[in-house]
Each structure stands twice: as C-alpha cells, then as structure tokens.
N, C-alpha and C positions, 0 to 999 in steps of 0.2 A: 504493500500500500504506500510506500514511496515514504517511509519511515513514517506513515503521517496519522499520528495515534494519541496526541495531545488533549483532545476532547471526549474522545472515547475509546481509552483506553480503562483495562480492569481485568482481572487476571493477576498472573505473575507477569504478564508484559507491563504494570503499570509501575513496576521499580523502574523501569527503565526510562520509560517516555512522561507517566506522571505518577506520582504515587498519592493523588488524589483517589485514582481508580480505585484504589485496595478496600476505600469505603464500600462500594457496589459490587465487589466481590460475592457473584449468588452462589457459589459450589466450592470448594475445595479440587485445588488443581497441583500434578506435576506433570513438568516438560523436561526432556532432555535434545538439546537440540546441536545439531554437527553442522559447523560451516566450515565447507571447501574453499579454499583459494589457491593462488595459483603456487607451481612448487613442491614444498611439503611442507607450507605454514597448518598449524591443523590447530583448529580452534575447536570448543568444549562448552558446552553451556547448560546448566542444569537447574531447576529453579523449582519452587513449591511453596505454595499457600492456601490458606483455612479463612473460610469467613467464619470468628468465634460466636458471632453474634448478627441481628438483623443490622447493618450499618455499621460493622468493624471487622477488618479484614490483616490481616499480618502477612508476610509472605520474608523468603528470602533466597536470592540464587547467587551462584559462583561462576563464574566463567575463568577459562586456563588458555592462555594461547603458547603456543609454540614454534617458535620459526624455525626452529631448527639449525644448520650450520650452512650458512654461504660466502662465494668468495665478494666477497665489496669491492673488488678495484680489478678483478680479470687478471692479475699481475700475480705476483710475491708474495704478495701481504698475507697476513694471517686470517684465516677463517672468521666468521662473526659468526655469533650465537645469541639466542635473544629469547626471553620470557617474560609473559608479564600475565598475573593473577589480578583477581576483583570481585572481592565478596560485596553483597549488597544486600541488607537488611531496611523493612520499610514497614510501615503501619498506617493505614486509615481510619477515618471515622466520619461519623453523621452526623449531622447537627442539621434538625429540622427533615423535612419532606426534602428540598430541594438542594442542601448545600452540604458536599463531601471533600473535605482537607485530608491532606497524610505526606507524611517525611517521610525521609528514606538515607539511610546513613550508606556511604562507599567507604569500603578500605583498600587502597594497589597497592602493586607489588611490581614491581619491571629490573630486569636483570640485564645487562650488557656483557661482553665477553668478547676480547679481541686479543689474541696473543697474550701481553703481559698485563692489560689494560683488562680488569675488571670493576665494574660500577654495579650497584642496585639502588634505588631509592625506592620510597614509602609516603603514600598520601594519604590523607582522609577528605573525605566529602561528603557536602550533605545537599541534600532534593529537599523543594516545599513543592506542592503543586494543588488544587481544587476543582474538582468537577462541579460546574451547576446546572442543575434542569431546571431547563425555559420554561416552566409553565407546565411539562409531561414528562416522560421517561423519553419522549423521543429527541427533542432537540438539547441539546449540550452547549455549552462553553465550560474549555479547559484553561485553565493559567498555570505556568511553570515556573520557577528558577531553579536552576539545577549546576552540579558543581561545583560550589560554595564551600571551598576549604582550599588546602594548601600541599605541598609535594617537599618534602625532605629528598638530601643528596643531589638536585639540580637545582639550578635560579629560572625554569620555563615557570610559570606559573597555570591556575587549570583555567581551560578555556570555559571560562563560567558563562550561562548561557539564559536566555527568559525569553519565554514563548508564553504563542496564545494558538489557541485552537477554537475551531468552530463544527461540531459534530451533528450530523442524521441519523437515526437509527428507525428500523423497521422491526418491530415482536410480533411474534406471535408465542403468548404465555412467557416465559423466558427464554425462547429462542432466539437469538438473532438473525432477521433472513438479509438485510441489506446494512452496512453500515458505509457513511459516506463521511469523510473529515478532510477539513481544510485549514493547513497548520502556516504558522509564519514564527520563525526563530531567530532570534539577536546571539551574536557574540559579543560581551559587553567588553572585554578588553579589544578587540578588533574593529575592523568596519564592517565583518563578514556576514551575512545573513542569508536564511534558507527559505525556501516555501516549498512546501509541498502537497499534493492532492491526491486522498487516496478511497479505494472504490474497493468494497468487496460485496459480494453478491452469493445465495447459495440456490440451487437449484434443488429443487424439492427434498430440499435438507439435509441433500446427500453430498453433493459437490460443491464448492468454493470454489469461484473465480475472483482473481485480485489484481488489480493492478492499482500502478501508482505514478507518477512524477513529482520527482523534486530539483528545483532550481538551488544552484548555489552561485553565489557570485564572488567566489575567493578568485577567480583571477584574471576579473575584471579590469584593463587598462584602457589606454586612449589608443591602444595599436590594435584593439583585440575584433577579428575576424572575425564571420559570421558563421566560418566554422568551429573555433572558438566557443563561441555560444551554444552553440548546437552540443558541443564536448559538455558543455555544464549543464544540459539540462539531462538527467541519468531518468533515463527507463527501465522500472520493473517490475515483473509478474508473477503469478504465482498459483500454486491450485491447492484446495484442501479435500479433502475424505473424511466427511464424520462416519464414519466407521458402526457406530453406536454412538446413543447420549451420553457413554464413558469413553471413547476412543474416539482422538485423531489423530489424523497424519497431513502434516503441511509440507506446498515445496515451496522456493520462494528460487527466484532468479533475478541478479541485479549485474546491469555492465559496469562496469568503473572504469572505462577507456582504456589508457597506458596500465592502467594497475589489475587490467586482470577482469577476471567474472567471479563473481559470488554467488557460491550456492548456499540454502541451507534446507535441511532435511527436520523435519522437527516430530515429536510424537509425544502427544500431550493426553493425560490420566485425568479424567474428574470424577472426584466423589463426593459423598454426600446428599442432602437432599437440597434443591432447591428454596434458598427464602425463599423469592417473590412465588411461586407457586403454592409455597405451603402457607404463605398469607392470603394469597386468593381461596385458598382452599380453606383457610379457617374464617375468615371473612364468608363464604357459604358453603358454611357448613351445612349439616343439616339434624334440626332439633327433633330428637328420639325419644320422649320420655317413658319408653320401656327399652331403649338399648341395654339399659343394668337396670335387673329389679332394685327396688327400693330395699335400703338395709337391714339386717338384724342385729340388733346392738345388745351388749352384755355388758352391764354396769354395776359394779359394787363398791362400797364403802366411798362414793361419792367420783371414781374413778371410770375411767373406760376402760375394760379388762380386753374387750374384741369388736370388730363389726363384721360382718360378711356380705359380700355384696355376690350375687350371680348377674354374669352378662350375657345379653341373649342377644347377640348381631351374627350374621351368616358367616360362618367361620372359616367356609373354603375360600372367601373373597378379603380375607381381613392380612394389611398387610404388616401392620403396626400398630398399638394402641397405649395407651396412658390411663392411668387412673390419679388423682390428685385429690387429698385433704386437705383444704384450707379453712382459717378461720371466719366468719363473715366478714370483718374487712379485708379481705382476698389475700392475708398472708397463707405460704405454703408450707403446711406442716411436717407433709410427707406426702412421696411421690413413686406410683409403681408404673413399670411402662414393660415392653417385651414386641418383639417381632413373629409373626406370623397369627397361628393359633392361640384366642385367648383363652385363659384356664378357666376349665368349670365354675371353678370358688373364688374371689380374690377378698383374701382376707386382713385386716388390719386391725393390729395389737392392744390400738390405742396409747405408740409410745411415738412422737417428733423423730426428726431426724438424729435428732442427739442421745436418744435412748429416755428423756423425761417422759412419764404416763398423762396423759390427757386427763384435763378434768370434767365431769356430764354436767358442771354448772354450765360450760362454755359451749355455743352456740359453732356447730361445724359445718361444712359442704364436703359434696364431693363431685367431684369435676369428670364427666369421662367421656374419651373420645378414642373414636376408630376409626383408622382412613385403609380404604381400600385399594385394590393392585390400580386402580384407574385412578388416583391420587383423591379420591371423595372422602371426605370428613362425615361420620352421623357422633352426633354428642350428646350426653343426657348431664343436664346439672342440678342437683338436687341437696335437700337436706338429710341428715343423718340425726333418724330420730333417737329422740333418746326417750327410754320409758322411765314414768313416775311414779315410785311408791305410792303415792295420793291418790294415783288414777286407776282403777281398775282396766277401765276401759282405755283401746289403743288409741292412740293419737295419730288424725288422719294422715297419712304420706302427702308426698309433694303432689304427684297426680290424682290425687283429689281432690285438692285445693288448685287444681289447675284449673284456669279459667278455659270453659266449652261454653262457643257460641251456643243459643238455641238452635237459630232458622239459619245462619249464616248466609245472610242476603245482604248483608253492608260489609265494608271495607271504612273503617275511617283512617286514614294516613294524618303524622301530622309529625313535620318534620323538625326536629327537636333542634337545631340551632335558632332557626327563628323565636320558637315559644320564648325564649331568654334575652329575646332582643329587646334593646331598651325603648325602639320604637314604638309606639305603641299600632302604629297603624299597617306595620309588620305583622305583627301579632294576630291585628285580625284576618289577611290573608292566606293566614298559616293550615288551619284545619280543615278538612272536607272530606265529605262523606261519600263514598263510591257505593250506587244501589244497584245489586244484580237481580229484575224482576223476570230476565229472559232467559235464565238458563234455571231447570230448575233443579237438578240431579248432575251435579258438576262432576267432572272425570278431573278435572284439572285448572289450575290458572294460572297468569304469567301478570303483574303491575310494571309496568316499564316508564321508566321517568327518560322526558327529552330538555335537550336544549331549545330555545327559540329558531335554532337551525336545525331542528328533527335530528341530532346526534343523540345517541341514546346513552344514558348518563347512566343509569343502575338499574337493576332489572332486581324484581322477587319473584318466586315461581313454588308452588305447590301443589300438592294433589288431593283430592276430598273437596270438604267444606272451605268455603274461603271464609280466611280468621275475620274474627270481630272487629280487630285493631291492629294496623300495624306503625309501628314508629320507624322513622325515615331519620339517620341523624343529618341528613345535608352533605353525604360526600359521595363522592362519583365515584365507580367499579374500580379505579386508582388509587384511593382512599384520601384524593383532595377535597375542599371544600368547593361546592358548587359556590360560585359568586353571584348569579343572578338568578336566584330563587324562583322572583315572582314574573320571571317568565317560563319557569319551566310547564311544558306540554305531560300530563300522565294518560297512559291509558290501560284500563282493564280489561284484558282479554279474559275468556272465563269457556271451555269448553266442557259442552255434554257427553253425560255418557250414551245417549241416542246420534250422538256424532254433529248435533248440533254447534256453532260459534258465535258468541257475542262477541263484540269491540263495545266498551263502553267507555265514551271521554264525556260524561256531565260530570259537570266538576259545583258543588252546594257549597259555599263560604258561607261559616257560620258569622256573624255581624258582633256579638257578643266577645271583645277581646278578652274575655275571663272567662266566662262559662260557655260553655260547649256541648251541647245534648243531641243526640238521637232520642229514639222510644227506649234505649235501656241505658245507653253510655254516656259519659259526660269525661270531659275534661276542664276540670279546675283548677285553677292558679291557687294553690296553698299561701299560705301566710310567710311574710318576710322575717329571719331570726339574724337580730343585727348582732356583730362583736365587737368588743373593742379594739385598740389600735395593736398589732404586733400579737394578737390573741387568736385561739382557735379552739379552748373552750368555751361552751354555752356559755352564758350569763345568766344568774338567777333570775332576773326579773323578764327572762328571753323563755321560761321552762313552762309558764303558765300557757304560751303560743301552741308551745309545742303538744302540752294535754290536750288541748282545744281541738290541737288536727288529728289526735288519736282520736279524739272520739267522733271528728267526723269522718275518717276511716273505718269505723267501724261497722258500719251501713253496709260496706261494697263487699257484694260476694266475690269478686275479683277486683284487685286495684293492683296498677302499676306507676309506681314513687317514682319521681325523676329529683333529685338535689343537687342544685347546682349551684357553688360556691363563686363568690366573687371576692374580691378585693380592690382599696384604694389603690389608685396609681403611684405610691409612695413604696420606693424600695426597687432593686430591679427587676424585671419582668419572671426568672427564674425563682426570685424567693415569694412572687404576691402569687403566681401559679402554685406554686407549692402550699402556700398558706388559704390558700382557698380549695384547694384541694380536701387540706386536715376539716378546715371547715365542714365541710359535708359530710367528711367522716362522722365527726363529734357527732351532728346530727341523727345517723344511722346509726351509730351504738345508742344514742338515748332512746330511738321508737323502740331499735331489735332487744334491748336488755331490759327496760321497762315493760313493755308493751307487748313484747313476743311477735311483733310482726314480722313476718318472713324474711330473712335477706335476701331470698329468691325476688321477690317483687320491687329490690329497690335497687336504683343506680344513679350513682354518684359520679359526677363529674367538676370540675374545677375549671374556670374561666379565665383566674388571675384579675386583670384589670382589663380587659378587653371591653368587658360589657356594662360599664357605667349605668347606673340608676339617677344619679346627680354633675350635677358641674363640680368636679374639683378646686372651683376657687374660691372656695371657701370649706372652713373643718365641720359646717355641716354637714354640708356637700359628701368630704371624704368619708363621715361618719356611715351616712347612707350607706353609700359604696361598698364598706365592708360587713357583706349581707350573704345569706344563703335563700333562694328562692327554692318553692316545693311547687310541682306540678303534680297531679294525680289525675291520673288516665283509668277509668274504670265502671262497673256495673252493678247498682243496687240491687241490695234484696226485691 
C-alpha cells in the first residue's frame, strides 16, 4: 500500500506506522515476516499483540537484518560486515467512542566490521501517534511523530519524523473489505518529505489486492530530469490469502531503482475473539428468562451455604457461556464460564472470589449468558432468592414478577436520553405509542428507527407477542448517540402467522410532558432528590421524597425505575460523571434495602453535568443541578 498506513493502521503493523492503532486492536495477532533483497542481505521480522481489553491493545516485535560480508571498493580492501537489530514495544488506549492515543518505545543495535575497524552503536526511540473517527468507524484521521530519541557511538542523529494521514474503511461486522489511506510525512531535521497512497481491496474475502505509491522528494534539485522524477515516484503491489479468519498469507513487491527489488512474504496468526463482534453480539442479545431455571438456595445461621442453578439452552449449539454473581449494585462477586457443553448443575458455594461466605441479608443477581457457534448471545438475568424463616410460603421468582402484556397490541417506545432532557418541549416529543389493530396472531416483528434520510439507525426484532414497552436509549446499531432525534422516521413491521404483513408508521405524541398513559401504562417523571455540594449521600430531609415514591410504586404490577444522576458543572467532567453516577447509586440501595424492590426493574445511569436543570450563574442554580431525577415506566393493578 505504498507504506501508507498512518490513518489506518492497527494490528502489530501499528508499532510501526502509528501506535495509535494498538487502541482498535479487535483480535490478538502474530506475524512472522521475511524480506528478500538483493545479494544475501536477509532481513527477519516477527511481531505479536493482545487487545487486553475493549480499547487497549499492547503488542511488541523485533526485527534482525543481516548483510552479511561484501567487498566495498572491488579492490584490496577488507570485506565489510554489517548488522543491525530493533526491538519495539508499544501500547494503546481509548478515550471516548472516537479518540485512540498509544506510544511505542525502539531500542537498535547496528554493528560495523571492516578489517581492523570495528564500530557498534545503540539508540532508543520513542512513537506518539492517534487515531480519530470522523463521526463512524469508517472514516479516520491519523497523526504521528515518530523517532524521538537519540543514537550513542555516532554524531548522525535519528531522522525524527511527523505525519498525518487520512483513512477509508469498508466493514462488514469486523471485517475489513476495502481500506483506502492517504499519508503525507515531514523529516523534521531535513527538507525531505513523502506522500503516499495506498489501496487495498478483498474479493469475496478470500483475496487481497494492494497497491500503492509513494513520492519522495530527497533528491530533488534545479538539474533534476523528468526521469528523475519518475525514479522517485516507487510503485508497489501486493496480494493476500485469508486462508481462514485465523490465517494469512501476504506478498508485497516494491522496486527501489539502483537499490534493488523488495520482496516480502509475511504469514500472520489471529486469535481470540473479536471485540467489536462480541459487542454487537451482547448489545443483541437475546432475553431468555428460562435459559437457567430460577435458583435453589441453602441458607443457615444467617449465611449462604449453596445455590444451584440448572440451565436449559440447546447444548449441541452452545459454544461458550458464563454464569456471574453480582451484588445489586453490579459488583462481581464470582464468576463461572466454560467452552462448549454447559453442565447439568452449576453450583455456587456462596463464598467471593476471595474465599469470604456471602451473607442472605445481602441482596444478589445472577447474570447468565450463552453464545452460540453463529456468534448469538441468549441471556437470563435474575434474582437469587433467598428463603425466610418468617415465610412459610415461597417467595415468587423473577419470572413471575415479570411483566406479560395482556393483549399485546401496543408498543410504547420512549427513548430515554431525551426523557432527561432539560428541555422541556423535548420531553414532550419523546413518547409514542405504536397500535397493532391489523395483525392479530403475530409470528413475529421487527421496530426499525430511520434517519430523516431513511438510513436505518437500530433495529428490535422478536417473535410472539409484541412487548408492552420498549425503551430506546438514543444510540445507533454503532453505539453513538443519535443527534437528531426529533426527526427520526420509526416503523413497525409486525407479521402473521396466516402469512399476513402490516407496516405500521402512526406515530401518537402524548402532549403531557410528565405523565404519559395508555389504557394500562403510564410513564411518570418521579420526584427530584437534590444533594449537597461534593456529596452522594441522600440527605435526611431528601428521604421523606423518597417514601413518597415507594408508595407510589407500589400500585404497579410491573414498573421499570430509570435514575439518572446529575451534577453541577463545578469540578472536571470525569469527577461530576463519577459523582452523579454514586448519586443514583445511593438512590437504588435506599428503595432495594428498604423497600425490597427488585434491582431487576431498576437502572441507573449518570449524566455528570451534561444535563443542566438550572443556569449555573448562580449557587442556586448549581444547587439544583446537583439532583437525581426518577422516571417510572409501568402498569397498574
């Protein structure tokens, strides 16, 4: 690609060209790669890297070259020999949806050898570089400097270098079918500068084709011919073999004029699972509340002694799964997982990772997911009940206290960044009700949200009854936020099982920017619980609000809490997120520990200072601000 990898590069190729890339690192990769030149110079290159994380990446490779012994003057003189080594260690990371930074540290090695005359010296160097997406995954900008250090045993100094790039990319899931980059690079100790433009292409994602050009203008003068020119602009091509989605094999060809042809042969190992895949896949998943029966729990002297859980998913299809303990504020207590077939029984002791016993005052979940050989997530999340001396009788499981529509002929959507908006006339555009009076015995339905340009931004899809209510949080199949709401186009597709289709686009805006009803549903704007400055405990005189909304919770045969904390604009953006976050927390342990209301039905989010209630210019103002608002989404007795 005419070395031109600036913008999109990632991989272990991104120690090289940017070590921004190492953030987008989606697989675990090694390469060993052999470049021919002319002679018997023989060059070595071998490199490997781990994305540890979604948005952190590590990698490090070595390269060996070898000239071997030749005569330099055709005469007398003594043979020359020559070596020179180059390890390179580098690390990325994420910050935000669009912005990835990562350094990359060099160490050489280069040997001389000419009769009596032996030399080696030793450098270190260091890479910054960043990738950012424009807006999607597909268009890039890269920025570099690279070489930034110093060389022991000679006075050359390193040709330190700063580029920028400009990158295209085509996906399909996380494959890449086309990448197209367009780099431009400075020597900053020199006048020298490169460009180049590089093109790869796969054919039904079996074959790579690549080419590239890159200009250089190092030996540019006022005599220079327009053969010359034509010398400096280097052509070259290349072809790959994805083999499998763990195997390739690359060839690359470049002319260097006077200096020869470069080949190299390269064969690159990926392992691992796919982030972006396994995000799309857990982003839709799909909600099983019989994938694992509900628990059987064993509890004495105030302790949990055992639970047992049976999971019932198709087992010849299952290629992975997890089981997870957490507390209801979603810490993870303990965690079982395994490949292929799940076990009969999956049993837990009732002891933390650390070996400490659980106690049955404490409120627990249990998380469980199974993804099958076609990369599909089914997940059941539930509580783990726990029985009461007091009670005779059981205490109902989570799937009976799960909310089933009656008639399942409404859809209400109601996209949950707007409800928090401090607009108010936001607010009221926000809710609506989708009626299916045409289909009566559904096989299936699909709700697809558009752009004002019929680009389809998220899609839901089920089978049976279409649900009562669904919540929409505002981000597109990407997981960005939709910017222009209140032009998005929805439509309910809904088919029968007589082979019937409906299309339904009536869209009902309820007028009422606080309450919001059907014939059994309503959404209501809960009560505001303000805190003080730097705080994220309740407040006594805040607790009486809070009784108040228990008991008006108390009504709804199914309710769904939404708590979303805010904060003053005072502090940086990182700590008032943070602090609005615990906000909400606070909030959900006082209903779930009081109250016993489910932490299945609640969810807490944090706003930071995004979403103003008041003008900050004044310490009213900010007092406001630092608030937690309560939505309830639900169905009376």
């Amino acid at each position: 690609m005419g070395e031109s990898y600036i913008a999109i590069a990632e991989g272990t190729n991104a120690l090289q060209y940017n070590p921004g890339g190492l953030a987008i690192m989606d697989r675990g990769e090694a390469t060993a790669t052999s470049i021919l030149w002319f002679d018997n110079i023989n060059m070595i290159h071998v490199a490997a890297g781990y994305p540890f994380a979604d948005g952190f990446g590590m990698a490090a490779s070595v390269l060996w070259i070898n000239y071997g012994s030749f005569d330099s003057t055709g005469g007398v003189a003594p043979s020359v020999t020559m070596q020179n080594g180059l390890i390179n260690i580098g690390a990325g990371k994420s910050f935000g949806e669009n912005i990835n930074v990562g350094v990359g540290i060099r160490g050489f090695y280069e040997s001389f050898s000419a009769g009596t005359i032996n030399s080696s010296s030793l450098g270190l160097s260091a890479d910054a570089g960043a990738v950012f997406l424009l807006g999607s995954r597909n268009l890039t900008l890269g920025l570099v400097a690279s070489n930034m250090g110093v060389l022991s045993g000679t006075t050359d100094p390193l040709p330190m270098e700063v580029g920028a790039g400009l990158g295209w990319k085509l996906f399909n899931g996380s494959f890449n079918y086309m990448n197209v980059d367009l780099d431009v690079r400075k020597t900053v100790n020199t006048d020298n500068y490169f460009v180049g433009l590089g093109f790869e292409g796969y054919i039904f994602k079996t074959l790579a084709l690549r080419f590239g050009v890159h200009y250089n203008n190092a030996l540019e003068n006022t005599s220079l011919s327009l053969s010359d020119i034509q010398d400096l602009i280097i052509f070259s091509a290349g072809l790959g073999l994805n083999i499998s989605d763990s195997l390739d094999l690359d060839y690359s060809f470049t002319p260097m004029g006077d200096l020869g042809e470069v080949q190299r042969l390269t064969l690159k190992v990926k392992f691992g699972d796919s982030w972006y895949e396994t995000k799309m896949a857990e982003s839709n998943a799909k909600i099983e509340p019989r994938a694992i029966e509900a628990p059987d729990v064993s509890v004495a002297d105030g302790e949990i002694k055992g639970v047992s859980f049976k999971p019932n998913v198709p087992q010849e299809n299952v290629k992975e799964w997890s089981l997870a303990i957490k507390t209801s504020d979603g810490k993870i207590v303990k965690t079982f997982s395994g490949v292929g077939e799940v076990p009969k029984t999956l049993s837990w002791d009732g002891t933390d990772a650390n070996g400490k016993i659980s106690k049955s005052d404490v409120n627990y979940m249990f998380d469980f997911k199974a993804k099958n050989t076609e990369g599909q997530i089914i997940k059941t999340i539930g509580q783990i009940v726990q029985p009461k001396k007091a009670e005779p009788t059981p205490v109902a499981t989570p799937e009976e206290k799960r909310f089933i529509p009656l008639k399942g002929e409404e859809m209400l959507v109601a996209p949950v960044t707007l409800l928090v908006s401090a607009n108010s006339e936001e607010r009221k555009s926000v809710p609506f009700v989708m009626v299916n009076k045409k289909i009566k015995d559904v096989k299936d339905w699909e709700f697809a949200v558009y752009d004002s340009k019929k680009t389809l931004l998220k899609k839901f899809t089920g089978s049976g009854m279409i649900p009562s209510y669904l919540v929409w949080d505002g981000r597109d199949s990407f997981d960005n936020y939709v910017q222009d709401l209140k032009s998005c186009q929805y439509v309910l597709t809904v088919n029968g099982t007589d082979g019937r289709k409906a299309e339904i686009r009536d869209r009902q805006v309820m007028k009422d920017p606080f309450v919001i009803a059907t014939k059994t549903k309503k959404i209501k704007m809960g009560r505001m619980i303000f805190f003080d400055k730097n705080a994220s405990d309740v407040k006594a005189d805040m607790l009486p609000r809070l009784d108040e909304l228990a008991a008006e919770i108390a009504p709804y045969k199914s309710v769904q809490i939404y708590i979303q904390g805010h904060s003053s604009a005072e502090g940086d953006a990182d700590y008032n997120l943070r602090i609005s976050q615990e906000r909400a927390k606070s909030v959900l342990r006082y209903l779930v520990e009081k109250y016993k209301i489910s932490p299945l039905s609640i969810t807490t989010v944090g706003y930071g200072a995004a979403v103003p209630l008041e003008d900050e210019g004044s310490d009213q103002g900010k007092s406001k601000n630092r608030r937690v608002e309560i939505i309830l989404i639900g169905e009376k007795e």
